[in-house]
C-alpha positions as CSV (number, residue, x, y, z in Angstrom):
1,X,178.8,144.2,110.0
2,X,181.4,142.1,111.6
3,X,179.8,138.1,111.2
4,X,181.7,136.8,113.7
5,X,179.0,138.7,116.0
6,X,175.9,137.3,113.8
7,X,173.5,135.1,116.1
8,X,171.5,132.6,115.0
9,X,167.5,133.6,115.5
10,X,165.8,130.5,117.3
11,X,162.1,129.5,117.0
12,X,162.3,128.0,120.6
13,X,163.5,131.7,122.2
14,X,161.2,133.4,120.0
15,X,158.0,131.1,121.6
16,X,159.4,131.7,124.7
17,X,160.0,135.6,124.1
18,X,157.0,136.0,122.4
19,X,152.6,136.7,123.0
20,X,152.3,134.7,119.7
21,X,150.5,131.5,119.6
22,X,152.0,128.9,118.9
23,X,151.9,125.0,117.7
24,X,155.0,123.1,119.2
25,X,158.5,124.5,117.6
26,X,156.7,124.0,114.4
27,X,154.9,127.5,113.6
28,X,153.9,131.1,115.6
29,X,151.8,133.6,114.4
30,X,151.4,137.4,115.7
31,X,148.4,139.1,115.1
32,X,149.9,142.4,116.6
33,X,153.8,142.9,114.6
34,X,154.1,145.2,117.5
35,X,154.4,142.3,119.6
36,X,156.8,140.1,117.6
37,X,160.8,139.9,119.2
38,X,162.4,142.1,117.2
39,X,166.4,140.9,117.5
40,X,168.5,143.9,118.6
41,X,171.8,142.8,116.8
42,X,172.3,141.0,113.3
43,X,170.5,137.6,113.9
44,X,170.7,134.8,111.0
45,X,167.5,133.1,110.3
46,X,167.0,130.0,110.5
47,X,163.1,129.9,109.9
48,X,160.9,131.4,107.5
49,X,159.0,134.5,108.1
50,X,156.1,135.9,106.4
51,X,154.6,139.0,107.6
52,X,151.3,141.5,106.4
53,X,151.7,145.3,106.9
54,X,148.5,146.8,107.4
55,X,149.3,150.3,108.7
56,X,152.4,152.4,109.2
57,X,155.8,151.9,107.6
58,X,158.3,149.2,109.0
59,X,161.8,149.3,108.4
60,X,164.7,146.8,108.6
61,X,167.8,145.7,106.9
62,X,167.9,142.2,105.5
63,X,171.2,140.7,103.9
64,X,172.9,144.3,104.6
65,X,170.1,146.0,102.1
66,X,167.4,148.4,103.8
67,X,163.9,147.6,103.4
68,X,160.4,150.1,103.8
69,X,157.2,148.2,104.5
70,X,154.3,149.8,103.3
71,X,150.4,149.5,104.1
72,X,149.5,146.6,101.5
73,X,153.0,145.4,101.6
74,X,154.4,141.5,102.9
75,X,157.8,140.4,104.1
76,X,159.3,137.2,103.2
77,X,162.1,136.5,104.9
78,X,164.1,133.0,104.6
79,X,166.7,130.8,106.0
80,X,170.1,131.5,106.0
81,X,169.3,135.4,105.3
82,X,170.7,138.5,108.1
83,X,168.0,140.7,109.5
84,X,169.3,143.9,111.6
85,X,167.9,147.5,112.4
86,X,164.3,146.7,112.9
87,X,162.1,149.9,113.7
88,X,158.5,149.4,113.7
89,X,156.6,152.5,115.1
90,X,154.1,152.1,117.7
91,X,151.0,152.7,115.4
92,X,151.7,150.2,113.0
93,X,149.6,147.3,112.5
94,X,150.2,143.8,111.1
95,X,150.7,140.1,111.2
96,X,153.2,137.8,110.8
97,X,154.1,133.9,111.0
98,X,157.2,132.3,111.8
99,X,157.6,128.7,110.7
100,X,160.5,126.4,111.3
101,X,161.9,124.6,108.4
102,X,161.5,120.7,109.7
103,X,157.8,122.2,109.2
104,X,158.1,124.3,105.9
105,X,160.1,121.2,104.6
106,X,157.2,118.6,105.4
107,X,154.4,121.1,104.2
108,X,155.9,121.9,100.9
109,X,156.8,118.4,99.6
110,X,157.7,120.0,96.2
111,X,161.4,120.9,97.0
112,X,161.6,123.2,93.7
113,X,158.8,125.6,94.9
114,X,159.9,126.3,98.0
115,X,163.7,126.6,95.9
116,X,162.0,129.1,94.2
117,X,160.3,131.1,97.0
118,X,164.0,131.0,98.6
119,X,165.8,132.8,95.2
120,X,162.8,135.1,94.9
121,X,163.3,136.5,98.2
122,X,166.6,136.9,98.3
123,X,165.9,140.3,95.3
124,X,162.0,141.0,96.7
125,X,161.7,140.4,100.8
126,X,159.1,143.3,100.3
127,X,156.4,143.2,97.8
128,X,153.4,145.2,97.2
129,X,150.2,143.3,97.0
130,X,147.2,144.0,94.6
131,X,144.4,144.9,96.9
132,X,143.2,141.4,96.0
133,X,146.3,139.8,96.9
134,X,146.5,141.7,100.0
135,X,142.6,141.0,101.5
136,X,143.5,137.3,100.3
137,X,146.4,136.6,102.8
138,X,144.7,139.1,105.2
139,X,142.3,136.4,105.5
140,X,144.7,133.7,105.6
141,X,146.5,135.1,109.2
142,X,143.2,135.4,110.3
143,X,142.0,131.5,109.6
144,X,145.6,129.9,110.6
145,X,145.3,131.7,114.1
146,X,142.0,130.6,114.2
147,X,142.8,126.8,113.5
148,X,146.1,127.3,115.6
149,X,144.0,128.5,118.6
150,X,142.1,125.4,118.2
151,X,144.0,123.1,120.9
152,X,141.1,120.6,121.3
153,X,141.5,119.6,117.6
154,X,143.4,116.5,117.0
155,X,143.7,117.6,113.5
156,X,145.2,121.1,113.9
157,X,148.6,120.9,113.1
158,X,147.4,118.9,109.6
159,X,144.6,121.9,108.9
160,X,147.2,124.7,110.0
161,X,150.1,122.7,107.5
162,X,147.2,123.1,104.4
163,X,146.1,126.3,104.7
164,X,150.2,127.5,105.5
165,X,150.9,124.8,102.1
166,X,147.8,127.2,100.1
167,X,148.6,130.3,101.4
168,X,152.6,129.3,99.7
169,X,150.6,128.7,96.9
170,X,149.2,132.5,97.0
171,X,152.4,133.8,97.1
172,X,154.3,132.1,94.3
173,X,151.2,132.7,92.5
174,X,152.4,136.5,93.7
175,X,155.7,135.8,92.9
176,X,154.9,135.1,88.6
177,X,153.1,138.2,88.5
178,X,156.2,139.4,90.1
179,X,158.5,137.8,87.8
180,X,156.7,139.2,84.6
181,X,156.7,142.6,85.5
182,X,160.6,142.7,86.1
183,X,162.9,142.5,83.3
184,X,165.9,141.0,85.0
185,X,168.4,138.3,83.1
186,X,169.2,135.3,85.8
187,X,172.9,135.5,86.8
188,X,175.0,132.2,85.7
189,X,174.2,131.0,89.1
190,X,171.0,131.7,89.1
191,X,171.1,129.7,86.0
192,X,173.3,126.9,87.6
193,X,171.0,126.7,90.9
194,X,168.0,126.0,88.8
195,X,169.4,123.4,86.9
196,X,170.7,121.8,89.5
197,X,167.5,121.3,91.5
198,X,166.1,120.1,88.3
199,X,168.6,117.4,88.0
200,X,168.6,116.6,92.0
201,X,164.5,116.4,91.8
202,X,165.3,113.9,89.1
203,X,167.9,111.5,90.1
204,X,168.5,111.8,94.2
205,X,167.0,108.5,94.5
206,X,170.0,106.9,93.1
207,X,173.0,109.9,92.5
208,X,174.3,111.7,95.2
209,X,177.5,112.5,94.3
210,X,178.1,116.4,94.0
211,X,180.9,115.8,90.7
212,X,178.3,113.8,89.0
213,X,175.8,116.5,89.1
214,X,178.8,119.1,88.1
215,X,179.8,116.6,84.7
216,X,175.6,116.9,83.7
217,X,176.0,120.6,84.2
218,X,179.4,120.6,82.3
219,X,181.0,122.7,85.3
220,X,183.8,121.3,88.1
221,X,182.5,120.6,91.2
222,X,184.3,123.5,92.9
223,X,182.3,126.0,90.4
224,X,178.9,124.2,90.9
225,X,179.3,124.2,95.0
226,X,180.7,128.0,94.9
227,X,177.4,128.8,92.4
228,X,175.1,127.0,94.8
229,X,176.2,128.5,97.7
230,X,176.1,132.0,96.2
231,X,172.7,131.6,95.6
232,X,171.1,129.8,98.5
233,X,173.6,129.8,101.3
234,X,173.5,126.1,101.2
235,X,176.0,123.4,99.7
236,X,175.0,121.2,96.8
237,X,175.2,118.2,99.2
238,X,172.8,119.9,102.0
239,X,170.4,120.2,99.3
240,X,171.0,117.1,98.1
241,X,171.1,115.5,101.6
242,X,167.7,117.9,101.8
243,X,165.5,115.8,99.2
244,X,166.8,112.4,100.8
245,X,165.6,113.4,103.9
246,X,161.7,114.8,102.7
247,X,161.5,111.0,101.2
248,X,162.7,108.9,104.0
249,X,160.3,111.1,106.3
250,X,157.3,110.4,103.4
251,X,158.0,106.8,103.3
252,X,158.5,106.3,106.7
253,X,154.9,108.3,107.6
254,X,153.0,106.9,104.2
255,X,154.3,103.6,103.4
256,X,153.9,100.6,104.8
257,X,157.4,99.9,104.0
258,X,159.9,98.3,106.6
259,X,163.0,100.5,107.1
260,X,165.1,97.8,105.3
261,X,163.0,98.0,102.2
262,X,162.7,101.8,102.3
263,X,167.1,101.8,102.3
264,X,166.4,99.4,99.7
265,X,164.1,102.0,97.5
266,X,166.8,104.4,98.2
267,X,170.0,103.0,97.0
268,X,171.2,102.9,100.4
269,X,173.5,99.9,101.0
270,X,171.6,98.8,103.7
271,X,169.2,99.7,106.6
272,X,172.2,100.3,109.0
273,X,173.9,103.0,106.4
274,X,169.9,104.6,106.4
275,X,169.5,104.8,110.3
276,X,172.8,106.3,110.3
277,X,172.3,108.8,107.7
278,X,169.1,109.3,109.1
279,X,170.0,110.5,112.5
280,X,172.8,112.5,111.3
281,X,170.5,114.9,110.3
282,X,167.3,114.1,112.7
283,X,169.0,113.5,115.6
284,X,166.7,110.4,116.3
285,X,165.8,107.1,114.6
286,X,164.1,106.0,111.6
287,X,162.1,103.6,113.8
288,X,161.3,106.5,116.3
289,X,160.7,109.1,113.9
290,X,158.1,106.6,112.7
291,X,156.3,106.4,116.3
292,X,156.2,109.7,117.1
């Protein structure tokens, strides 16, 4: 697979491609898997998708490993992985969601869980559910289309971000049992990754220097970033840059803060270096991020 002729996979083209219904460019959910786009050529995700099996047998290639989806089985697929050869047979049945991360990242607030559900997927993208497990996010599809299809509600995309924030709950709950199960020893970075977001959860507000985080782990910075990216496809300083971001946004929607006193409360050297860094990443204003 030559990556020069990996695309990136769009939520946007995917709402227009798609029958799925849909809030925004936030999340879409099939009810038919027959009906999902399925990409053609390598495409690189940049969304998270979590899909239910409930007849046939589904295959696909994720991250240049084939997969077989079974009756009873879900998919979790996550950013930054490559998804190729799709072949889903006309009888099968199933569900899936595709969410964007802006709206994964302000659902799950808790930056290590969703770190978590990222690494776990990267080994399992299929797992076989109890026959509890399996009637329980069964159910969930079937409630999150139902609040999705409810466009009168003022309070649907906050309903839909719950029950999408308890369904994530499910599945790491999914995920231990998982975990127990398998005898696998974490790789060093593995090892590295999870210490790292440890230490980032712990002292972002005030450290964001990648070679500080490297001396607490006793490593060189070149060894932490190649480590970090091995594991999640994503620099130290995106994730970093990551956990700045989710507070701004909370402060900014829960605080009564002014934007200087929130750059304030984040080390920044002043509001000016915050609306910068701020629409570096956003692509709009604090101040307008906190209208809309």
């Amino acid at each position: 697979m030559n990556k020069q002729h990996i695309q990136k996979s769009d939520i946007l083209k995917i709402k227009e491609w798609s029958k799925g219904i849909a809030i925004d460019e936030d999340i879409i959910i099939f009810d038919n898997i027959n009906e999902a786009p399925i990409p053609k050529a390598p495409r690189l995700m940049n969304y998270i998708l979590v899909g239910f099996c409930r007849k046939g047998e589904i295959r696909y290639s994720v991250d240049m490993k084939e997969q077989a989806v079974k009756p009873g089985d879900i998919i979790l697929i996550t950013d930054r992985q490559v998804v190729e050869e799709f072949v889903i047979p006309p009888d099968a049945e199933g569900q899936c969601i595709v969410m964007s991360m802006p709206f994964i990242y302000e659902v799950i607030r808790d930056m290590s869980d969703l770190s978590a559900i990222m690494l776990f997927s990267k080994d399992h993208p299929v797992v076989a559910l109890t026959p509890q497990e399996a009637k329980n996010f069964n159910e969930y599809f079937l409630f999150i289309k139902q609040k999705i299809s409810e466009t009168g509600n003022p309070f649907r995309k906050r309903l839909v971000g719950a029950l999408v924030l308890a369904m994530f709950y499910d599945l790491s709950n999914v995920i231990q049992r998982v975990q127990q199960s398998t005898i696998r020893r974490q790789t060093r970075a593995e090892i590295i990754f999870t210490d790292f977001i440890r230490l980032v959860e712990e002292h972002f507000l005030s450290e964001r220097r990648v070679s500080w985080y490297a001396q607490k782990l006793c490593i060189t910075p070149k060894y932490l970033s190649e480590s970090i990216k091995q594991v999640s496809k994503r620099s130290p300083n995106e994730w970093i840059d990551k956990y700045v971001m989710l507070e701004i946004k909370l402060q900014l929607k829960n605080s009564n803060k002014n934007i200087k006193e929130i750059a304030k409360a984040l080390n920044f050297p002043n509001q000016s270096f915050l609306g910068k860094f701020f629409k570096e990443h956003e692509g709009i204003s604090p101040s307008k991020y906190r209208r809309g």
